[in-house]
GUKE-293315 format. One record per residue: residue in one letter; residue number from 1; z, y, x of N, C-alpha, C in turn. Coordinates in steps of 0.02 Angstrom, whole numbers, plus 50000, padded with zeros to 5 digits. Atoms other than C-alpha are relative to their C-alpha. Layout:
GUKE-293315
type:A seq:NUM nz:Z ny:Y nx:X caz:Z cay:Y cax:X cz:Z cy:Y cx:X
...
***
This chain:
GUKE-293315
type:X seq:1 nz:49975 ny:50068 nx:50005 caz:48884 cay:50602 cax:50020 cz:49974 cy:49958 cx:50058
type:X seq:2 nz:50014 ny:50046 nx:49962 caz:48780 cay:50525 cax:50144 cz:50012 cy:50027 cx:50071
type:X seq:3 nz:49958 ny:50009 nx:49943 caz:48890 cay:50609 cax:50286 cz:50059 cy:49962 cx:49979
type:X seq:4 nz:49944 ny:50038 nx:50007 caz:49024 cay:50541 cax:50218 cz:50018 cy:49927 cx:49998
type:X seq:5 nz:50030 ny:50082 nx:49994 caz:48942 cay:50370 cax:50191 cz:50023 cy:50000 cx:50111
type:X seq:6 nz:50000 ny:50025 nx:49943 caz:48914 cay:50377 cax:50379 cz:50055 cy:50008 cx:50055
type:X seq:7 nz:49932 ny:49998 nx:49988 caz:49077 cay:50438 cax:50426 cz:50038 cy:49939 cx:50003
type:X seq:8 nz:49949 ny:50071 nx:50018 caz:49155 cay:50275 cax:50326 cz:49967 cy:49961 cx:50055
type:X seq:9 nz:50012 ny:50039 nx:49976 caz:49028 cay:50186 cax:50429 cz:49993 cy:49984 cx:50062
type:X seq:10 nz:49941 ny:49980 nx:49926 caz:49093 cay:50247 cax:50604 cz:50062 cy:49946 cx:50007
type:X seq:11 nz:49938 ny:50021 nx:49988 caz:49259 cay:50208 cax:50553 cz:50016 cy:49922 cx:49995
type:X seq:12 nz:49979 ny:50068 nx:50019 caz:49243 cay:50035 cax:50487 cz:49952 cy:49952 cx:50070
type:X seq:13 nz:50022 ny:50038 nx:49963 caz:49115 cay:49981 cax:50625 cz:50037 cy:49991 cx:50071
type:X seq:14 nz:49958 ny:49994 nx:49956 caz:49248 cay:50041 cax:50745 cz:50059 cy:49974 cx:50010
type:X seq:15 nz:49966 ny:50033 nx:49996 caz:49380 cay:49955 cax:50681 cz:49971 cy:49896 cx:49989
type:X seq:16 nz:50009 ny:50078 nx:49990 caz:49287 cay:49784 cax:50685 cz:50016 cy:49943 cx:50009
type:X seq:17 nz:49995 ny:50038 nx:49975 caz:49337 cay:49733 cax:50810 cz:50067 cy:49994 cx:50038
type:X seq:18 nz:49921 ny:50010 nx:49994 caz:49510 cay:49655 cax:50843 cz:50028 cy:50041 cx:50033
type:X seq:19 nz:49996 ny:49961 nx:49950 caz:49528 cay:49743 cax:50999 cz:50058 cy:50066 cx:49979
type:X seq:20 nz:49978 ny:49917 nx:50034 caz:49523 cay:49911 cax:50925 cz:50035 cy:50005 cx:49943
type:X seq:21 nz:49943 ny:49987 nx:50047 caz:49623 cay:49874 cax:50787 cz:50060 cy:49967 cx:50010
type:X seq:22 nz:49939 ny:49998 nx:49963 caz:49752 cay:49807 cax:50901 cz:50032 cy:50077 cx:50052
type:X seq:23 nz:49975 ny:49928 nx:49972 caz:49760 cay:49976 cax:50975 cz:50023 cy:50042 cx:49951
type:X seq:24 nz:49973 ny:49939 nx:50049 caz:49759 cay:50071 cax:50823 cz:50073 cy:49971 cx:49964
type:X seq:25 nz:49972 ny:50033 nx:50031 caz:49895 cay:49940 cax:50764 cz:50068 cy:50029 cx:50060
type:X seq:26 nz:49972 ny:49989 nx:49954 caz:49985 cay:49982 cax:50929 cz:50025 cy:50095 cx:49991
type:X seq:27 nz:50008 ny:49919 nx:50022 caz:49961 cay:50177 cax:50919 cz:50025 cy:50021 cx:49950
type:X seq:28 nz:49954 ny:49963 nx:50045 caz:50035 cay:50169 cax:50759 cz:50082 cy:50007 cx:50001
type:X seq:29 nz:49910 ny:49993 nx:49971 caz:50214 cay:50152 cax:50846 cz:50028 cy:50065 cx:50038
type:X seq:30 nz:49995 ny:49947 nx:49935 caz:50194 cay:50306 cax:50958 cz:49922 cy:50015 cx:50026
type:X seq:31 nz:50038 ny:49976 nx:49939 caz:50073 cay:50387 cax:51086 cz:50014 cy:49959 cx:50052
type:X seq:32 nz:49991 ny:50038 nx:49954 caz:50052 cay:50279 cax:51236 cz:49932 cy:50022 cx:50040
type:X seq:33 nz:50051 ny:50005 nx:49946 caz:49949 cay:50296 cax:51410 cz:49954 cy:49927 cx:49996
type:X seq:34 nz:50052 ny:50042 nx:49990 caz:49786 cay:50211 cax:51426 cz:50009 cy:49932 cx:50048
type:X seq:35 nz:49964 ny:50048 nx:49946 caz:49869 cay:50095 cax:51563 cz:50038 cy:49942 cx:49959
type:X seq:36 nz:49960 ny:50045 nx:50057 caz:49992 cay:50033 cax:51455 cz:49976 cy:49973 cx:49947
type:X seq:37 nz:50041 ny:50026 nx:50049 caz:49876 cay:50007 cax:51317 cz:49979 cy:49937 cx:50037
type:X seq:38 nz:50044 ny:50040 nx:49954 caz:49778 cay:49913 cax:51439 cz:50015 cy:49931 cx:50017
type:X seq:39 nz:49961 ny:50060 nx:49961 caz:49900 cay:49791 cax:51498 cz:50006 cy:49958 cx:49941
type:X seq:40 nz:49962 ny:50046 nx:50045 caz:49928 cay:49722 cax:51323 cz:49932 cy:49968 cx:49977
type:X seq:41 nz:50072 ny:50027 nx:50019 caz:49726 cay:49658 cax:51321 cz:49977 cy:49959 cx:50034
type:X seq:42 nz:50029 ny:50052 nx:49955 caz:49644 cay:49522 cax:51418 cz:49963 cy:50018 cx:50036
type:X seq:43 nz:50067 ny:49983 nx:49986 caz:49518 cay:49622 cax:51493 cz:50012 cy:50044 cx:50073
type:X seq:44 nz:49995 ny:49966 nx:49943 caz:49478 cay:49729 cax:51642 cz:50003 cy:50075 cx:49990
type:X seq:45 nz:49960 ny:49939 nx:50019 caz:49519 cay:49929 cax:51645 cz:49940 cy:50018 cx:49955
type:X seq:46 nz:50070 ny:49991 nx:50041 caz:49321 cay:49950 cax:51606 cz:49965 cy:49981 cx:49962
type:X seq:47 nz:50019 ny:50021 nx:50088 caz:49289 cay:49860 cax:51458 cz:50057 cy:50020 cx:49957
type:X seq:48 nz:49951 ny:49978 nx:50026 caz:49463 cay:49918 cax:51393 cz:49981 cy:50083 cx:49976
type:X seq:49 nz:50009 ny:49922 nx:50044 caz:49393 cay:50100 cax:51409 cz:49935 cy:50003 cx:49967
type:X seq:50 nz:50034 ny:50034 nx:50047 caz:49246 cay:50029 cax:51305 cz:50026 cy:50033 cx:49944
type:X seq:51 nz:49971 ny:50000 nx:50050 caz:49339 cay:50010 cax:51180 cz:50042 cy:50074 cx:49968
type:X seq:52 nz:49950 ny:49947 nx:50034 caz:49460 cay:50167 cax:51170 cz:49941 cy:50068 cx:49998
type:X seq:53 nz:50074 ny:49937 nx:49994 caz:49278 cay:50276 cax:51194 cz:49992 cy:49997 cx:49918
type:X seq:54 nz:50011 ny:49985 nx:50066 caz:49242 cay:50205 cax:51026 cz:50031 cy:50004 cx:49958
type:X seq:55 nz:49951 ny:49955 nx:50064 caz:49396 cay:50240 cax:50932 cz:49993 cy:50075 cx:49984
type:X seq:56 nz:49982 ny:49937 nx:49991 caz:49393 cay:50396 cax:51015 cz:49927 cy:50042 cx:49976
type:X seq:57 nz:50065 ny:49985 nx:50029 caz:49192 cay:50425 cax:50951 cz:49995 cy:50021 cx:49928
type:X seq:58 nz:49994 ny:50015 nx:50095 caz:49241 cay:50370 cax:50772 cz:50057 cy:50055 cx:49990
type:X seq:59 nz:49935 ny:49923 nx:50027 caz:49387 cay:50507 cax:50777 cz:50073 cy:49961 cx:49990
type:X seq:60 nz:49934 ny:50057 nx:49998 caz:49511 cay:50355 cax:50765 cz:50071 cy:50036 cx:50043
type:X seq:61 nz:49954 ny:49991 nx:49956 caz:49617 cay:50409 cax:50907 cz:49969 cy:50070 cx:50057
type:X seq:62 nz:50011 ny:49931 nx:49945 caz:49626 cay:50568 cax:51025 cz:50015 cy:49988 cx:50076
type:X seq:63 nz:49992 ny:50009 nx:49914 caz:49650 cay:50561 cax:51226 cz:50019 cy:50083 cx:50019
type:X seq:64 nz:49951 ny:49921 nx:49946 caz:49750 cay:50698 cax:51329 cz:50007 cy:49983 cx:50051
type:X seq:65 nz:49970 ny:50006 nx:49916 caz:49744 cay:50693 cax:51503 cz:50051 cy:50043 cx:50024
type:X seq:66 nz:49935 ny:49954 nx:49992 caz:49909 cay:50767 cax:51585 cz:50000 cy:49951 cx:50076
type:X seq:67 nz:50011 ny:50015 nx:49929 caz:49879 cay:50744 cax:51783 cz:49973 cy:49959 cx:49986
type:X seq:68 nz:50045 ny:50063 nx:49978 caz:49828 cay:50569 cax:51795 cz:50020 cy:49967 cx:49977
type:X seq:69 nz:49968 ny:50035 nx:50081 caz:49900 cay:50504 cax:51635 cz:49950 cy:50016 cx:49943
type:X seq:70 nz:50042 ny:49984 nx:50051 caz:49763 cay:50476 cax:51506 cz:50040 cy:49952 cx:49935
type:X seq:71 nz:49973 ny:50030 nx:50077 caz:49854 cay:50478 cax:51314 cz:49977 cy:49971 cx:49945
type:X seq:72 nz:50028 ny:50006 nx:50024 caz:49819 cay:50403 cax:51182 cz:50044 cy:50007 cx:49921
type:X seq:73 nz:49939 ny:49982 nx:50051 caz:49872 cay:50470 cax:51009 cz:49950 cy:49955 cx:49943
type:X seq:74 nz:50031 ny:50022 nx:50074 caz:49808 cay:50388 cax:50821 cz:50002 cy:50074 cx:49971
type:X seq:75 nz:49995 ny:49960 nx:50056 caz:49740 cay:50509 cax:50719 cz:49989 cy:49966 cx:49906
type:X seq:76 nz:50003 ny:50033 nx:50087 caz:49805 cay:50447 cax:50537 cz:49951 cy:50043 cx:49949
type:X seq:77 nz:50065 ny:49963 nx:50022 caz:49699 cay:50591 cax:50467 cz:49936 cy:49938 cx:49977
type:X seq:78 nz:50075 ny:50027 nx:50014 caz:49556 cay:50486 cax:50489 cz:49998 cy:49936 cx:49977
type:X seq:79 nz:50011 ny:50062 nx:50037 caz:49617 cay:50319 cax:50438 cz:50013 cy:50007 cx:49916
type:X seq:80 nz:50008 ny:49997 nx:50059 caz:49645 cay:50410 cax:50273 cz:49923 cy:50002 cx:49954
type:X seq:81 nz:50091 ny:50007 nx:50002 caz:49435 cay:50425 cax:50271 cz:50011 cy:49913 cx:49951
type:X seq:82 nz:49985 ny:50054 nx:50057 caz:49460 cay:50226 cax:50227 cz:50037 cy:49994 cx:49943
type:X seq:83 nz:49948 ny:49989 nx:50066 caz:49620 cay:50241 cax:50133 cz:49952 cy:50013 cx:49922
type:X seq:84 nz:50042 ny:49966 nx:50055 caz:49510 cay:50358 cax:50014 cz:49931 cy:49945 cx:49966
type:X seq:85 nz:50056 ny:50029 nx:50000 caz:49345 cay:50237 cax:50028 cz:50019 cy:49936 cx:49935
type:X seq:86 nz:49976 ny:50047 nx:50039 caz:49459 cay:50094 cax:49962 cz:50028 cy:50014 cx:49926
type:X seq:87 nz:49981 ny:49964 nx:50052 caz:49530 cay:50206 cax:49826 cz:49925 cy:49974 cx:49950
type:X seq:88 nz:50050 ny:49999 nx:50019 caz:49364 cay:50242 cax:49777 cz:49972 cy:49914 cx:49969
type:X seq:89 nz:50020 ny:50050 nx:50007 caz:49319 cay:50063 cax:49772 cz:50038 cy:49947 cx:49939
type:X seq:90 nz:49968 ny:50026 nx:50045 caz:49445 cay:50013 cax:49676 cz:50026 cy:50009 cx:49916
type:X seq:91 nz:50017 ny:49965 nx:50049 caz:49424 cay:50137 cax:49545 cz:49927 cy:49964 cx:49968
type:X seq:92 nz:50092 ny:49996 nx:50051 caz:49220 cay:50093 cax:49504 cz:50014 cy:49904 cx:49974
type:X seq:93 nz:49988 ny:50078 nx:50000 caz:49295 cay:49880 cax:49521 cz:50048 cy:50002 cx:49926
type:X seq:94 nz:49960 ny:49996 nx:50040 caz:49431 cay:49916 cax:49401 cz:49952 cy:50020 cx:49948
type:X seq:95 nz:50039 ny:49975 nx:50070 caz:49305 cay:50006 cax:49271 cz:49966 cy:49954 cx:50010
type:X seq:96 nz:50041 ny:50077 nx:49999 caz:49194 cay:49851 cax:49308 cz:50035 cy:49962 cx:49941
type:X seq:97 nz:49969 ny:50058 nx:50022 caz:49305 cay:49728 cax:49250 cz:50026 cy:50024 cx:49936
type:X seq:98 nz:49971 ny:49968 nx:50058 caz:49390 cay:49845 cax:49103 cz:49940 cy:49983 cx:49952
type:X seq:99 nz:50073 ny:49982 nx:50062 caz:49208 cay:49861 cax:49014 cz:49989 cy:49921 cx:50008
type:X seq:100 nz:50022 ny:50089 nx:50014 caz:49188 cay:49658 cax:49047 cz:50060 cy:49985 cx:49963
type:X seq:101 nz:49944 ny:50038 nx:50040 caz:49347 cay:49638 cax:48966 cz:49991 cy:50009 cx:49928
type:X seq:102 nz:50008 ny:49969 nx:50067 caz:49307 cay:49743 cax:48835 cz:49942 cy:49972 cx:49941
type:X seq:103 nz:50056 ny:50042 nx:50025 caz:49136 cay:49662 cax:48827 cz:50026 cy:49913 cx:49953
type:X seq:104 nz:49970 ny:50054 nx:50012 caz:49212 cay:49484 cax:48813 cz:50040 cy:49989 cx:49938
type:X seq:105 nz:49951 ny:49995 nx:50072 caz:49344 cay:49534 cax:48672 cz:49969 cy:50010 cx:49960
type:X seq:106 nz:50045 ny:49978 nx:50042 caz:49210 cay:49621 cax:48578 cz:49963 cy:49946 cx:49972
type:X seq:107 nz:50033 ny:50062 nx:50032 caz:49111 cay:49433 cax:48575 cz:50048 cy:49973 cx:49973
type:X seq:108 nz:49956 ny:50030 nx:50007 caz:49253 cay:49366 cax:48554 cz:50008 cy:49987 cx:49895
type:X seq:109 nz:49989 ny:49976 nx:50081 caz:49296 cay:49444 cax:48390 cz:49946 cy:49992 cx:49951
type:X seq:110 nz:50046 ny:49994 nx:50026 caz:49122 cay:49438 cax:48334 cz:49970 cy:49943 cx:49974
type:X seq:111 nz:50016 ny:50092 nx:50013 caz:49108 cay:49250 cax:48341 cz:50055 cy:49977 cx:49931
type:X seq:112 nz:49921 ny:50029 nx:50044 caz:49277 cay:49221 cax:48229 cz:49964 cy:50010 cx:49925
***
């Protein structure tokens, strides 16, 4: 569990930040060169590859060089890592609130 903890905590510290989840937001339309990515950011080429280092760290996104064209693909794979996290989360929240409901009705009735 506590790779998997630190897995989630890759992925979520990686998507932070707008940036990178304007890429992965981008990436989810297609594969696109690092160039082109590039152009749609405010920044200079070298803080841009900053950024696609740590998608590409967190497992977010893959890179293919092909001559002097660096790609950039989304791997959805790994945004299912969250997908799952939130699952999870929403499972132990939901039994939360079920057993307070249950609690609540139980006074409820007990007062009458």
């Amino acid at each position: 569990m506590a790779q998997y903890s630190a897995e989630v905590d890759g992925v979520f510290a990686a998507l932070a930040d707008p940036t990178r989840r304007g890429v992965v937001r981008r990436l989810g339309r297609g594969p696109t060169s690092v160039g082109e990515l590039a152009r749609e950011f405010p920044m200079t080429l070298p803080s841009f590859m900053k950024h696609v280092r740590t998608l590409e760290t967190h497992g977010l996104i893959r890179t293919v060089k092909t001559g002097r064209v660096r790609t950039c693909v989304l791997n959805r794979d790994r945004l299912a890592l969250v997908e799952d996290w939130l699952a999870e989360q929403h499972r132990v929240w939901a039994d939360r609130t079920d057993r307070l409901d249950h609690l609540v009705t139980r006074l409820e009735e007990e007062q009458q």
